[in-house]
NUGUSE-68675 format. One record per atom (N, C-alpha, C): residue number from 1; atom name; z, y, x. Coordinates in Angstrom, 3 decimals, padded with zeros to 6 digits. Atoms other than C-alpha are relative to their C-alpha. Last residue first. Layout:
REM NUGUSE-68675
n = NUM | atom = CA | up = Z | north = Y | east = X
...
This chain:
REM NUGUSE-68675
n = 137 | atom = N | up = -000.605 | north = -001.032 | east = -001.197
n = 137 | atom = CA | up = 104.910 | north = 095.353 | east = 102.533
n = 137 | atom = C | up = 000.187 | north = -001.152 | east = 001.399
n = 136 | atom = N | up = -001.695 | north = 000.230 | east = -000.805
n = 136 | atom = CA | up = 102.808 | north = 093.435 | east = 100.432
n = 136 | atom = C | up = 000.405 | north = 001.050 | east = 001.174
n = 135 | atom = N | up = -000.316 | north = 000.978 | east = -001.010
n = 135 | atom = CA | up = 099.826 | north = 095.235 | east = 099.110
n = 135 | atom = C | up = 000.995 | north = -000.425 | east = 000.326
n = 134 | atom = N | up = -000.531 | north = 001.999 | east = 000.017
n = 134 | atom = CA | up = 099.368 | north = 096.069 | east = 095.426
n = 134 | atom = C | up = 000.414 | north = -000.503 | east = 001.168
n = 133 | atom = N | up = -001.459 | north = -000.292 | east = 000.627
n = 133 | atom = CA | up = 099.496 | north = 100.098 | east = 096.769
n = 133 | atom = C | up = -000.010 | north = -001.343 | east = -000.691
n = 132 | atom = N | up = -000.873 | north = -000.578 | east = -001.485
n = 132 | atom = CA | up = 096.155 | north = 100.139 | east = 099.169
n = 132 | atom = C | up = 001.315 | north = -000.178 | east = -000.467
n = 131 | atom = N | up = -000.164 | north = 000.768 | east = -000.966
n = 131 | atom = CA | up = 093.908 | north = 097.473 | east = 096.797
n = 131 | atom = C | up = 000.947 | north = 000.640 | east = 000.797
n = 130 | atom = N | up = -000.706 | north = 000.775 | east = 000.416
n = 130 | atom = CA | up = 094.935 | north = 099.553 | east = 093.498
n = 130 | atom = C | up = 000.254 | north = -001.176 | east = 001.183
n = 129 | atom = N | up = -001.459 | north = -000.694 | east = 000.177
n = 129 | atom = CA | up = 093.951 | north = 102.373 | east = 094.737
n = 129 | atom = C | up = 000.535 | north = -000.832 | east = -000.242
n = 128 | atom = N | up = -000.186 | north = -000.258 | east = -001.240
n = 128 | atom = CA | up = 090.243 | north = 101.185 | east = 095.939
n = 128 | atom = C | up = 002.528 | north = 000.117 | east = -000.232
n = 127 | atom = N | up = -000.080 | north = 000.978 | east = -001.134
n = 127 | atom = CA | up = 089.927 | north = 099.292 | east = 092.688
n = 127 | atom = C | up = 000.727 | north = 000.350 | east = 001.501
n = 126 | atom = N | up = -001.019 | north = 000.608 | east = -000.092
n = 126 | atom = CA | up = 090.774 | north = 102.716 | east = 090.587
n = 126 | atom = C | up = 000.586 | north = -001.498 | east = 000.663
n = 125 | atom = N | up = -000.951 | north = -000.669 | east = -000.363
n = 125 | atom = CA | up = 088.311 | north = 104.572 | east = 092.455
n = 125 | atom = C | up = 001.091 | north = -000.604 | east = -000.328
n = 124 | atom = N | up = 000.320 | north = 000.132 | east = -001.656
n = 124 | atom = CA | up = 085.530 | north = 102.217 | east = 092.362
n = 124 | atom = C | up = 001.217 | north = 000.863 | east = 000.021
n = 123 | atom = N | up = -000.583 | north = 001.449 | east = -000.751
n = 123 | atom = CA | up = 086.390 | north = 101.207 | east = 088.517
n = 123 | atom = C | up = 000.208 | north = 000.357 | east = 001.883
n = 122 | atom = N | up = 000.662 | north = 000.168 | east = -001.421
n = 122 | atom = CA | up = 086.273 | north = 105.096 | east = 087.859
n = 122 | atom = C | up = 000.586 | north = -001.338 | east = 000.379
n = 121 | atom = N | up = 000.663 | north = 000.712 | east = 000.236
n = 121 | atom = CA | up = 087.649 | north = 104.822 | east = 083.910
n = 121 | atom = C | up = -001.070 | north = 000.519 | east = 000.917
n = 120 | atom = N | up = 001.141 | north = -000.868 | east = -000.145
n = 120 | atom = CA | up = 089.378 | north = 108.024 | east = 084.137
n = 120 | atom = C | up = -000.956 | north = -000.596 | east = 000.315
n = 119 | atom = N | up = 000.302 | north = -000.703 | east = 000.805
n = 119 | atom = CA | up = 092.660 | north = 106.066 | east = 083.078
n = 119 | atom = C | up = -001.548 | north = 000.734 | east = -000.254
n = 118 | atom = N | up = 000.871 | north = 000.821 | east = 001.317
n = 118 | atom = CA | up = 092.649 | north = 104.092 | east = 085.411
n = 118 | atom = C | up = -000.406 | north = 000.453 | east = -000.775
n = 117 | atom = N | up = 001.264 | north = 000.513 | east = -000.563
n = 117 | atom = CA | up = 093.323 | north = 107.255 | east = 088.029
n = 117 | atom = C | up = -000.520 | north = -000.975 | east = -000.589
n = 116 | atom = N | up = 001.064 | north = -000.959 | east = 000.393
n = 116 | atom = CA | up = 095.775 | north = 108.159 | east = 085.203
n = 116 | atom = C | up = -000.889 | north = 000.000 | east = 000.882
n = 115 | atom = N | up = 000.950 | north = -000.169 | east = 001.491
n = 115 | atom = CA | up = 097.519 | north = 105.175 | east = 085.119
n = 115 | atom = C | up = -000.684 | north = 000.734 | east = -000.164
n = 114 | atom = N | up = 000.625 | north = 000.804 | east = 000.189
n = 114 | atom = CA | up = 098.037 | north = 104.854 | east = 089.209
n = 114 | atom = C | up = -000.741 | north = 000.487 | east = -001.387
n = 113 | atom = N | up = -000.523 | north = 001.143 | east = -000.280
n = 113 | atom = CA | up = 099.331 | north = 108.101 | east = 089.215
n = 113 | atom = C | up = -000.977 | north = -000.568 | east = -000.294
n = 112 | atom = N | up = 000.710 | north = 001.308 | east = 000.137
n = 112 | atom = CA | up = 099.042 | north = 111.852 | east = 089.057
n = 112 | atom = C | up = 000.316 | north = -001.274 | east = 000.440
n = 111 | atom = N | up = 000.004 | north = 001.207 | east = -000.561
n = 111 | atom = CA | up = 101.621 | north = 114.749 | east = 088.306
n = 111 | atom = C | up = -001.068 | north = -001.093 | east = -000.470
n = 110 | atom = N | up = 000.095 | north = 001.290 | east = 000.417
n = 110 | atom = CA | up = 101.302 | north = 118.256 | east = 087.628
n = 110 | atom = C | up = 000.338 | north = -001.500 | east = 000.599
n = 109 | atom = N | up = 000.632 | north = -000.197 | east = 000.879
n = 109 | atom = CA | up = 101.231 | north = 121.873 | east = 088.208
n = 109 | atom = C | up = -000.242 | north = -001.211 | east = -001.306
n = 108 | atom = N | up = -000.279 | north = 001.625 | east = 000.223
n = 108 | atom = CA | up = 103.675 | north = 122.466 | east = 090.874
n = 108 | atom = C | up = -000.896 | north = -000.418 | east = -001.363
n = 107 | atom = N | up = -000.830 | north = -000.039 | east = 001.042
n = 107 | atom = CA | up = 102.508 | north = 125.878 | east = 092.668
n = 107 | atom = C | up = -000.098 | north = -001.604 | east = -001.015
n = 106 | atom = N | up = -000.587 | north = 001.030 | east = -000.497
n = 106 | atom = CA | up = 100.619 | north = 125.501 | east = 095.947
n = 106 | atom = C | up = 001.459 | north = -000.145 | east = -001.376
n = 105 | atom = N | up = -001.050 | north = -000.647 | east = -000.601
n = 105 | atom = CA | up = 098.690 | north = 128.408 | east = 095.277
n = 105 | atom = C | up = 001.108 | north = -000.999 | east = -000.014
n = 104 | atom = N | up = 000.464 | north = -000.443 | east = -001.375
n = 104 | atom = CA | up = 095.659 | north = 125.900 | east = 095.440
n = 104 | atom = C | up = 001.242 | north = 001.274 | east = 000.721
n = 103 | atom = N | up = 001.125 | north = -001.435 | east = -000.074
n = 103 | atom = CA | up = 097.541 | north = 124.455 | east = 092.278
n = 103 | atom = C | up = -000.042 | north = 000.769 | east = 001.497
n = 102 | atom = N | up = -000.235 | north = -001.439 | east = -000.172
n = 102 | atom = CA | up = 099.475 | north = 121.373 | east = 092.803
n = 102 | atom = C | up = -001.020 | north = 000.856 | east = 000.339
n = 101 | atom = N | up = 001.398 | north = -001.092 | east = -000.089
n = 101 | atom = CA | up = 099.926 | north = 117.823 | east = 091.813
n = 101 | atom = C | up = 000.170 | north = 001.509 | east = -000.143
n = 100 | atom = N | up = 000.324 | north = -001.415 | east = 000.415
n = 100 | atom = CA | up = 102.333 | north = 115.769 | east = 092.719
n = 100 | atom = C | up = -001.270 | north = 000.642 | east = 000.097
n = 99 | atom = N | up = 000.081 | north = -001.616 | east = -001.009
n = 99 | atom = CA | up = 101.579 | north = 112.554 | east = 093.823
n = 99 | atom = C | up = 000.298 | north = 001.074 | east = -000.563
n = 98 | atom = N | up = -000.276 | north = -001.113 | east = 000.552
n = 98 | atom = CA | up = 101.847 | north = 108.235 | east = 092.182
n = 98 | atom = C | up = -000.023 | north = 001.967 | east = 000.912
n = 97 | atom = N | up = 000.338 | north = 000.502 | east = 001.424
n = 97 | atom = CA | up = 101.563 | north = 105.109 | east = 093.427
n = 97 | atom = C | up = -000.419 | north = 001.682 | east = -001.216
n = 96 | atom = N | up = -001.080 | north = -000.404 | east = 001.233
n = 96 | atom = CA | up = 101.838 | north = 105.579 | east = 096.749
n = 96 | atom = C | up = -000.937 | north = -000.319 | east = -001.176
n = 95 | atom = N | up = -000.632 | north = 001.494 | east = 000.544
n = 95 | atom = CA | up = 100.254 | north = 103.344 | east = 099.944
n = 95 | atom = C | up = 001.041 | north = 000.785 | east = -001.407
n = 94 | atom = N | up = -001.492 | north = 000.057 | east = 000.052
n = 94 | atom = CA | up = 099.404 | north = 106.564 | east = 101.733
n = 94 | atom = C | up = 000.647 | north = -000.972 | east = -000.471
n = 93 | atom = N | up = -000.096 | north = -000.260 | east = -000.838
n = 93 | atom = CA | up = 095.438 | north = 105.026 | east = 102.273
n = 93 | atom = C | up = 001.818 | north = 000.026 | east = 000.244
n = 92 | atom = N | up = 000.127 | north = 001.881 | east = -000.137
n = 92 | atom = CA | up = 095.552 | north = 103.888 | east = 098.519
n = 92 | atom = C | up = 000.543 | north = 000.254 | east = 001.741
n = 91 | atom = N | up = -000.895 | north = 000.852 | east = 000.543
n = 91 | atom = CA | up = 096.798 | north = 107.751 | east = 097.417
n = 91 | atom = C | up = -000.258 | north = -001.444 | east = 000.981
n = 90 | atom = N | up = -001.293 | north = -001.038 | east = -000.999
n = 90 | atom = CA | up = 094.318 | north = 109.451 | east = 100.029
n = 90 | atom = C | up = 000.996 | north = -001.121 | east = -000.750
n = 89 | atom = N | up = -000.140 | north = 000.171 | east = -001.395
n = 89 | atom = CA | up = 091.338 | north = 107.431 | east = 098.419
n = 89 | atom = C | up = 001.395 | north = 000.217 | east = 000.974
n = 88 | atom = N | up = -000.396 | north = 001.348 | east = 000.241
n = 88 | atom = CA | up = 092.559 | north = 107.499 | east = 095.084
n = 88 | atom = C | up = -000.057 | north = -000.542 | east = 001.310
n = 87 | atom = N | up = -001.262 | north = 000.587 | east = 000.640
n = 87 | atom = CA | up = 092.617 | north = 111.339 | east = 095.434
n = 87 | atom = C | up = 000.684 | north = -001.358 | east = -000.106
n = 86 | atom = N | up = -001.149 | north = -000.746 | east = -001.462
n = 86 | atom = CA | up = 089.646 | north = 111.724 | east = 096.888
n = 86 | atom = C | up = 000.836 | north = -000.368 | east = -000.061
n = 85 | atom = N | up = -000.054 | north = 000.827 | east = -001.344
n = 85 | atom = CA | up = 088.141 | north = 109.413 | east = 093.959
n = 85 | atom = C | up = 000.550 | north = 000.345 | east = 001.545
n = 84 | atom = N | up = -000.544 | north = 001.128 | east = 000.590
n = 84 | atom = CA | up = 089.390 | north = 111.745 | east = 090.924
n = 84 | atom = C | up = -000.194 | north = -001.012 | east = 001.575
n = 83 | atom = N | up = 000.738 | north = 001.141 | east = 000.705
n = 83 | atom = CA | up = 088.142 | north = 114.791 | east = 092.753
n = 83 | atom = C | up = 000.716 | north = -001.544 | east = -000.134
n = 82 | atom = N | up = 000.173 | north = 001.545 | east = -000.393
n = 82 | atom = CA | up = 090.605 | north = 117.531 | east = 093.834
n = 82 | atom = C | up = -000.710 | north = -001.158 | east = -000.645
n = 81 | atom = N | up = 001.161 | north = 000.007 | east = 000.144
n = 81 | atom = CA | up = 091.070 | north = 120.539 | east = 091.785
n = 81 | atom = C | up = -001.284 | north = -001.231 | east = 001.025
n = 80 | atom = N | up = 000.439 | north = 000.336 | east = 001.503
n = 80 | atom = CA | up = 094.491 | north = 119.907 | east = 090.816
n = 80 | atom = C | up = -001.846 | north = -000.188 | east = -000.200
n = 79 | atom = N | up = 000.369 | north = -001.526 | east = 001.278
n = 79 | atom = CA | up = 095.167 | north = 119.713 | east = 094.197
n = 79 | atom = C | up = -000.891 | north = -000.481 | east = -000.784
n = 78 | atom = N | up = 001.072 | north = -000.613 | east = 000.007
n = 78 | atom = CA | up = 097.217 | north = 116.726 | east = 096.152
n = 78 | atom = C | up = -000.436 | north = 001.252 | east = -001.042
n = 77 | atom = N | up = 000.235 | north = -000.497 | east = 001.091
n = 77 | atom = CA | up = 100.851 | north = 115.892 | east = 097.372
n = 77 | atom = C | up = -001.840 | north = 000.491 | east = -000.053
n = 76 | atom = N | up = 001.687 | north = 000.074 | east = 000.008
n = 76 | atom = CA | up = 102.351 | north = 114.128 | east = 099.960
n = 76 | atom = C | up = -000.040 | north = 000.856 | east = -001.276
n = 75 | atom = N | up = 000.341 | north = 000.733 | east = 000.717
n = 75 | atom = CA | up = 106.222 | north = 114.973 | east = 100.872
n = 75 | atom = C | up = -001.287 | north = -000.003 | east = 000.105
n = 74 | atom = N | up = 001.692 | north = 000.631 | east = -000.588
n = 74 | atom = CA | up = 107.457 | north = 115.899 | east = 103.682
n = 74 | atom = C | up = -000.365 | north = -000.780 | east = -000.787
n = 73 | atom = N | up = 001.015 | north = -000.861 | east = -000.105
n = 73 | atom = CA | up = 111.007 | north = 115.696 | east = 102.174
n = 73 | atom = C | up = -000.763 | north = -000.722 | east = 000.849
n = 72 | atom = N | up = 001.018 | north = 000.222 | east = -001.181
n = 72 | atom = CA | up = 112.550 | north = 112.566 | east = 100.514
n = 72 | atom = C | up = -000.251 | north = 001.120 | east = 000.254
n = 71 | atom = N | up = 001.210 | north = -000.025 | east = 000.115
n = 71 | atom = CA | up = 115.702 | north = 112.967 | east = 098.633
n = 71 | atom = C | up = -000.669 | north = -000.196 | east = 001.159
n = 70 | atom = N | up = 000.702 | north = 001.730 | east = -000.284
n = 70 | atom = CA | up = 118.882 | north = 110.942 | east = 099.127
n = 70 | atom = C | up = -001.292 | north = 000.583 | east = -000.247
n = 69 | atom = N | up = -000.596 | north = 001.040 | east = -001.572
n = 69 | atom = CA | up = 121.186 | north = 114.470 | east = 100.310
n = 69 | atom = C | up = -000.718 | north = -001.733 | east = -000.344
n = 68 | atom = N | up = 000.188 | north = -000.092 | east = -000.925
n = 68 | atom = CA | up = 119.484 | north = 116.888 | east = 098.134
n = 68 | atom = C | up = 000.108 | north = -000.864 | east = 001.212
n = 67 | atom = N | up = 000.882 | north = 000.474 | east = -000.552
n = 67 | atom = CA | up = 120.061 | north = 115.227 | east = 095.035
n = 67 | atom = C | up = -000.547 | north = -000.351 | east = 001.044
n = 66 | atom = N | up = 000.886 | north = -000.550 | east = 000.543
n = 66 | atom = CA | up = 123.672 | north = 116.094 | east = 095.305
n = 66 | atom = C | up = -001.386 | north = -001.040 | east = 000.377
n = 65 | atom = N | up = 000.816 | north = 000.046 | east = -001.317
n = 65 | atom = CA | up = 126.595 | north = 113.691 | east = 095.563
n = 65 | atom = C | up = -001.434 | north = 000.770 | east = -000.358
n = 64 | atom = N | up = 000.256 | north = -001.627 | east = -000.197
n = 64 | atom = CA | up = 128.293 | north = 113.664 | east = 092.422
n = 64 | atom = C | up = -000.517 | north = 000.783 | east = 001.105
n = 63 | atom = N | up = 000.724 | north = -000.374 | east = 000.783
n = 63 | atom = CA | up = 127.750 | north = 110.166 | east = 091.897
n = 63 | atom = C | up = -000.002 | north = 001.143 | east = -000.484
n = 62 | atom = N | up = -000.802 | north = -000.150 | east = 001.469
n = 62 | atom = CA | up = 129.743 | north = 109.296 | east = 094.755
n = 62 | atom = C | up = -001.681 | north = 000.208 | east = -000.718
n = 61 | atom = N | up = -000.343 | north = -001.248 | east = 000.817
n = 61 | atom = CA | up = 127.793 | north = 108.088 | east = 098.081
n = 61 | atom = C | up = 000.782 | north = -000.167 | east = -001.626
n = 60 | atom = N | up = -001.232 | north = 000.030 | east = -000.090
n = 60 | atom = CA | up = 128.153 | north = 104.543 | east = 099.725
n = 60 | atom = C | up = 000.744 | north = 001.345 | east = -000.659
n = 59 | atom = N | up = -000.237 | north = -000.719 | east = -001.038
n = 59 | atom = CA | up = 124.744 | north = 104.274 | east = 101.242
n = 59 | atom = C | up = 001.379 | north = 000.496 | east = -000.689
n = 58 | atom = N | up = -000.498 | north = 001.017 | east = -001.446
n = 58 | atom = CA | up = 124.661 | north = 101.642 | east = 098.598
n = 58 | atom = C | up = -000.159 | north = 000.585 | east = 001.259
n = 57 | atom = N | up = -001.090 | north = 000.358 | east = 000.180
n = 57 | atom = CA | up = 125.017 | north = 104.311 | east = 095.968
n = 57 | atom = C | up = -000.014 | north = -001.015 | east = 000.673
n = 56 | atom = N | up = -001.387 | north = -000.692 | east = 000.311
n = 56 | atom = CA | up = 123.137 | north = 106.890 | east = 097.637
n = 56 | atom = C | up = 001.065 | north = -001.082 | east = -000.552
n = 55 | atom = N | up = -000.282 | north = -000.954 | east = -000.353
n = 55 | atom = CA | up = 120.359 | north = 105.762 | east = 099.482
n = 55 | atom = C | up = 001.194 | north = 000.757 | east = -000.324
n = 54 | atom = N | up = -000.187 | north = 000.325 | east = -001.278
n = 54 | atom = CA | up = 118.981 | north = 102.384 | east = 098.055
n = 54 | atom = C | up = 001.063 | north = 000.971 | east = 000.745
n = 53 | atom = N | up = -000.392 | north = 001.296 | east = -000.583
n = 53 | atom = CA | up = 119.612 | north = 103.260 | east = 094.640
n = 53 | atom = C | up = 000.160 | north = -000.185 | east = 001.270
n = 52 | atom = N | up = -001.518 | north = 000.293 | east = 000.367
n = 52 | atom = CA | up = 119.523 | north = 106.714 | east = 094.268
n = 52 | atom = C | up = 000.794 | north = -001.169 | east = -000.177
n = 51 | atom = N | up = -000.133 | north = -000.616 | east = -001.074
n = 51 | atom = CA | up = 115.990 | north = 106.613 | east = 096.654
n = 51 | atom = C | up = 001.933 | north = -000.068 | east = -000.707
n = 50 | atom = N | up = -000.087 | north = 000.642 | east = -001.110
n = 50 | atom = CA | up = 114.880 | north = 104.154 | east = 094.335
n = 50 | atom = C | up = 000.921 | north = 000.629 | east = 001.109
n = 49 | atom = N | up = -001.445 | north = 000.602 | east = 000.768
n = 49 | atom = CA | up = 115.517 | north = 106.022 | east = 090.897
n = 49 | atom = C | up = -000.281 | north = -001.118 | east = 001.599
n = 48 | atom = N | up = 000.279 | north = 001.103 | east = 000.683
n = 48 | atom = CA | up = 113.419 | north = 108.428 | east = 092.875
n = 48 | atom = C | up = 001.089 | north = -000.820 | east = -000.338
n = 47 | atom = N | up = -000.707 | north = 000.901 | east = -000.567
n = 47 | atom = CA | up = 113.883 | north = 111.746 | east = 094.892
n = 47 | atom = C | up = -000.749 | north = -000.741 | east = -001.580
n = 46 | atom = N | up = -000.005 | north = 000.708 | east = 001.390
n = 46 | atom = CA | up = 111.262 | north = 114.232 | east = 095.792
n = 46 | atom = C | up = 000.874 | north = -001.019 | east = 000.084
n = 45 | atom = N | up = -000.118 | north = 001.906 | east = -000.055
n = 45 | atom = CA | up = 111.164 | north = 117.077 | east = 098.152
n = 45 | atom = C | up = -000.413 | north = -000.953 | east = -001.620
n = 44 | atom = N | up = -000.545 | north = 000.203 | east = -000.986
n = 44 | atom = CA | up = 111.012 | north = 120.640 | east = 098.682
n = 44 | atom = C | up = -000.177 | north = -001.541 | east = 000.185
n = 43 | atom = N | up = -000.440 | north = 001.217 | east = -000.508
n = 43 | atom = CA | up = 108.313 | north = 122.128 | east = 096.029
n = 43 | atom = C | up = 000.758 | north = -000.328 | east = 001.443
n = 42 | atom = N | up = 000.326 | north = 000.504 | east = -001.127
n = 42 | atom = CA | up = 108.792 | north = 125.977 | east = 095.764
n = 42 | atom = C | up = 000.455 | north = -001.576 | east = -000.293
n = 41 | atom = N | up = 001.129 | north = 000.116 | east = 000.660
n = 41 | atom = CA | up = 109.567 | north = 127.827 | east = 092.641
n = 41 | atom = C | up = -000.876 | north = -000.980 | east = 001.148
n = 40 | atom = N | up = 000.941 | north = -001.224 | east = 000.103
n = 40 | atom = CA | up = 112.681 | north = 129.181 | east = 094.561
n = 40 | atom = C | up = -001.628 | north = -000.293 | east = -000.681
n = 39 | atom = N | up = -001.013 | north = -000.793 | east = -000.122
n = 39 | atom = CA | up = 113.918 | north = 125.421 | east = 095.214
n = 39 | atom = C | up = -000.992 | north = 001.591 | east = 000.378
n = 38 | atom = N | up = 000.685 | north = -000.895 | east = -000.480
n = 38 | atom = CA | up = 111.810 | north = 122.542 | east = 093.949
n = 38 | atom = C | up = 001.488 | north = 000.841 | east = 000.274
n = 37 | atom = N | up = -001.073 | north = -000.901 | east = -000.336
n = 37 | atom = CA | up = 112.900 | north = 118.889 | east = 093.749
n = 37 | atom = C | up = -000.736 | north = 001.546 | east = 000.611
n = 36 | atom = N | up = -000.041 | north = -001.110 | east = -001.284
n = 36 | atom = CA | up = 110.407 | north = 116.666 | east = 091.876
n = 36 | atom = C | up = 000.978 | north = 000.935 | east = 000.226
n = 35 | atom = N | up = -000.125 | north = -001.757 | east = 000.407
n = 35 | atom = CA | up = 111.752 | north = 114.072 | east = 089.869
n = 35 | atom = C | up = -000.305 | north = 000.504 | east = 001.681
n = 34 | atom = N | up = 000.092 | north = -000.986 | east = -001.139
n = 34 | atom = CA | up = 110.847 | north = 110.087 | east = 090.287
n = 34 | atom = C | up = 000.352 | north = 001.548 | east = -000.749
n = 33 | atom = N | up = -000.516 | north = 000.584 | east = -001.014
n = 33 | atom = CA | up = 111.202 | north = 107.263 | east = 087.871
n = 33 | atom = C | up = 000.084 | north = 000.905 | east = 001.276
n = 32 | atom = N | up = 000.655 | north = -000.476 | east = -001.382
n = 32 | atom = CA | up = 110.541 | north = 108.503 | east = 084.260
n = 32 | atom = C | up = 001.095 | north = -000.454 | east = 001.408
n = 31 | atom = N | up = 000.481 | north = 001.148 | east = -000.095
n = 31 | atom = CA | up = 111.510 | north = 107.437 | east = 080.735
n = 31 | atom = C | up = -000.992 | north = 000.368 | east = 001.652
n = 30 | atom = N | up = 001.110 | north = -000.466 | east = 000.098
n = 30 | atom = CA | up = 112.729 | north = 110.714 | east = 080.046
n = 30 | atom = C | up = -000.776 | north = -001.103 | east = 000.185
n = 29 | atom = N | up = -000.156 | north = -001.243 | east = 001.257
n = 29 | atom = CA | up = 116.750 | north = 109.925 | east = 079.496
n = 29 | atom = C | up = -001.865 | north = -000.037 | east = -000.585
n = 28 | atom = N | up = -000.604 | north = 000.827 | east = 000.944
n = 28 | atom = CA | up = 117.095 | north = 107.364 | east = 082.176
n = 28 | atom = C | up = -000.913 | north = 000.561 | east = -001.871
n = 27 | atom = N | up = 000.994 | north = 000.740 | east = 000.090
n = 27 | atom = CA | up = 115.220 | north = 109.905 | east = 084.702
n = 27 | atom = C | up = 000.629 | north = -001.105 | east = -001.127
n = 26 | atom = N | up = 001.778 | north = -000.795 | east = 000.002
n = 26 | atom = CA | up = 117.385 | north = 112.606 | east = 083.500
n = 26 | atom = C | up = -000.735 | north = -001.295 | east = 000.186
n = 25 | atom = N | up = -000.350 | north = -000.305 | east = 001.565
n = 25 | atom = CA | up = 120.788 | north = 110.237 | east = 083.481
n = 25 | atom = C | up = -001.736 | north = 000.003 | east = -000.406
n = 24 | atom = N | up = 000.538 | north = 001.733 | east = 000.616
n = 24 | atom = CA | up = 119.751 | north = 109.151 | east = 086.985
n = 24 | atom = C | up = -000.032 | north = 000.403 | east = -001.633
n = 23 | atom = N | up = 001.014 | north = 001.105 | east = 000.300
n = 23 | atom = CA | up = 119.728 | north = 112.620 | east = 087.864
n = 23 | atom = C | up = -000.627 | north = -001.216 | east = -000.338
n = 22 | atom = N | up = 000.956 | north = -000.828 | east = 000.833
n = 22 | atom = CA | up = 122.492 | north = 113.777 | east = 086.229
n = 22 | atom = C | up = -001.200 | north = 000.176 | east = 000.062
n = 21 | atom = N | up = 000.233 | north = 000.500 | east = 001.405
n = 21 | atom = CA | up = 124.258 | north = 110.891 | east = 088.026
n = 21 | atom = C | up = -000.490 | north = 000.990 | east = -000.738
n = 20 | atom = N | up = 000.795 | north = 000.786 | east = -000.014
n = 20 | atom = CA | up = 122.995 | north = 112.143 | east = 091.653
n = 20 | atom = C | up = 000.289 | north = -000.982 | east = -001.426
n = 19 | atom = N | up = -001.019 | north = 001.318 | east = -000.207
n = 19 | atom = CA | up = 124.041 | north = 115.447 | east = 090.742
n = 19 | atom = C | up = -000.720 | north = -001.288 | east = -000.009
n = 18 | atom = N | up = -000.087 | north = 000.752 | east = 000.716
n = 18 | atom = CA | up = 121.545 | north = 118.377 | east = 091.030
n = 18 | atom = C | up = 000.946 | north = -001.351 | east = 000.454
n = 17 | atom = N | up = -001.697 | north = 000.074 | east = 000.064
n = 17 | atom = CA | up = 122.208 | north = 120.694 | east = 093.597
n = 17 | atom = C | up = -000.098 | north = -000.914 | east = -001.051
n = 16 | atom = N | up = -001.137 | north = 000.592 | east = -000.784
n = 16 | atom = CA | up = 118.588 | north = 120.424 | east = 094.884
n = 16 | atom = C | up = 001.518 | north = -000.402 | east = -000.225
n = 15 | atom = N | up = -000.812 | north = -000.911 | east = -001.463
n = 15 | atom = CA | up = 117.289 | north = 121.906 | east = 091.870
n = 15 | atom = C | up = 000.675 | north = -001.505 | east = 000.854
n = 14 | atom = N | up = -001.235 | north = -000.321 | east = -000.760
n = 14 | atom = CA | up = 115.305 | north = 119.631 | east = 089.649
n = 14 | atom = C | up = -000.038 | north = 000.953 | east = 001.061
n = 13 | atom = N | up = -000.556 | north = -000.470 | east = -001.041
n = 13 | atom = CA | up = 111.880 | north = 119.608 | east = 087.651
n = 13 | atom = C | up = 001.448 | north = 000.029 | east = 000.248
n = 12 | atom = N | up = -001.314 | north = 000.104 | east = -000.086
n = 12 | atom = CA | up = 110.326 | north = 117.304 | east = 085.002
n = 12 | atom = C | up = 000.544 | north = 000.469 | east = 001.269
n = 11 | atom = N | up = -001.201 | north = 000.050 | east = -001.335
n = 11 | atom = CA | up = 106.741 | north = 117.707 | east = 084.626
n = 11 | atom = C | up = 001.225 | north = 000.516 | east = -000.121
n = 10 | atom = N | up = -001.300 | north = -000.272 | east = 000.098
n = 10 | atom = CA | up = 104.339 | north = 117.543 | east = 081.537
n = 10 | atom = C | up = 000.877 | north = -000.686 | east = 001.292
n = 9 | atom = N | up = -000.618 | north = -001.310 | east = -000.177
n = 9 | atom = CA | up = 100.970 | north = 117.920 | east = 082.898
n = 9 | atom = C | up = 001.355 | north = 000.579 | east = -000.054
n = 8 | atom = N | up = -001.240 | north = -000.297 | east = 001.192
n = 8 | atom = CA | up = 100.289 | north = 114.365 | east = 083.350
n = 8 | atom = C | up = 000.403 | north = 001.695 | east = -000.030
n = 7 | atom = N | up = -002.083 | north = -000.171 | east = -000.151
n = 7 | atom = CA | up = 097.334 | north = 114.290 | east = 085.469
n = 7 | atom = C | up = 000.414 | north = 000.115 | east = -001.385
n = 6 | atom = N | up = -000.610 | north = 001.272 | east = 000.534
n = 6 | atom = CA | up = 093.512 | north = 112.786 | east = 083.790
n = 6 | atom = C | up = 001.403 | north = 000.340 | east = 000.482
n = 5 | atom = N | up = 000.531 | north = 000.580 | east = 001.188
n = 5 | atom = CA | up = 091.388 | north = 116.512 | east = 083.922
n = 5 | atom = C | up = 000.670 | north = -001.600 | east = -000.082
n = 4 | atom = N | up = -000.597 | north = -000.202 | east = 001.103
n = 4 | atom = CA | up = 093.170 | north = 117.797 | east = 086.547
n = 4 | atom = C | up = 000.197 | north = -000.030 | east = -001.078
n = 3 | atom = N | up = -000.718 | north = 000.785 | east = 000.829
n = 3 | atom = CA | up = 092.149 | north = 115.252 | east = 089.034
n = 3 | atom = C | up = 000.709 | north = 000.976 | east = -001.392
n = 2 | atom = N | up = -001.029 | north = -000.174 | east = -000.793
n = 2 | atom = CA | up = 088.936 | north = 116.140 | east = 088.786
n = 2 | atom = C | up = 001.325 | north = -000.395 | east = -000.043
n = 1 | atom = N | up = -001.174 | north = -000.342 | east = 000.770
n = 1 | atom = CA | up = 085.967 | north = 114.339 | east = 087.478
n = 1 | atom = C | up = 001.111 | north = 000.425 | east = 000.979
């Protein structure tokens, strides 16, 4: 199975200039914890209701402070055509929970996570994933 057959297809995109309360709003709003940041159709980064926590308002920023400045770049990300256990592999290995997913032209196509590697009812894949991202830090 690949992963494009269990991602979420519906994805929630930002511009960089996004405000860091119009992103919290957005993730508030959508019931979601991360947005990808593209610029020109191009993934750049990703920020998280973590990254606007830790990073912006106890790094002391306003809430007009753009995305840009608490996102992550160098991000991870895998392809849509990627096998369900690759994927869980690489995920457990990176210690995330979650990846963009993107078409071989590197275009943003989707998002996978824990639930949808359960989801595809691979105990060996979702064990492995679940041992690299339960661990204590």
């Amino acid at each position: 199975m690949n992963v494009r057959d269990v991602m979420t297809a519906e994805v929630y995109v930002v511009e960089p200039e996004m405000s860091l309360r119009d992103a919290a709003r957005m993730m508030r709003d959508c019931d979601i914890g991360s947005l990808p940041i593209q610029r020109n159709e191009r993934l750049i980064g990703m920020v998280t209701d973590r990254d606007l926590v830790i990073r912006g308002i106890a790094g002391g920023m306003e809430s007009s402070a753009t995305v840009e400045s608490v996102m992550s770049d160098g991000i991870r990300y895998c392809f849509d055509d990627q096998s369900v256990e690759e994927v869980a592999t690489n995920m457990a290995e990176l210690q995330v929970r979650r990846l963009p997913v993107v078409s071989r032209e590197k275009r943003l196509v989707g998002f996978v996570s824990l639930a949808n590697i359960a989801s595809a009812r691979d105990r060996q894949a979702t064990d492995e994933l679940l041992g690299g991202t339960a661990e204590p830090h």
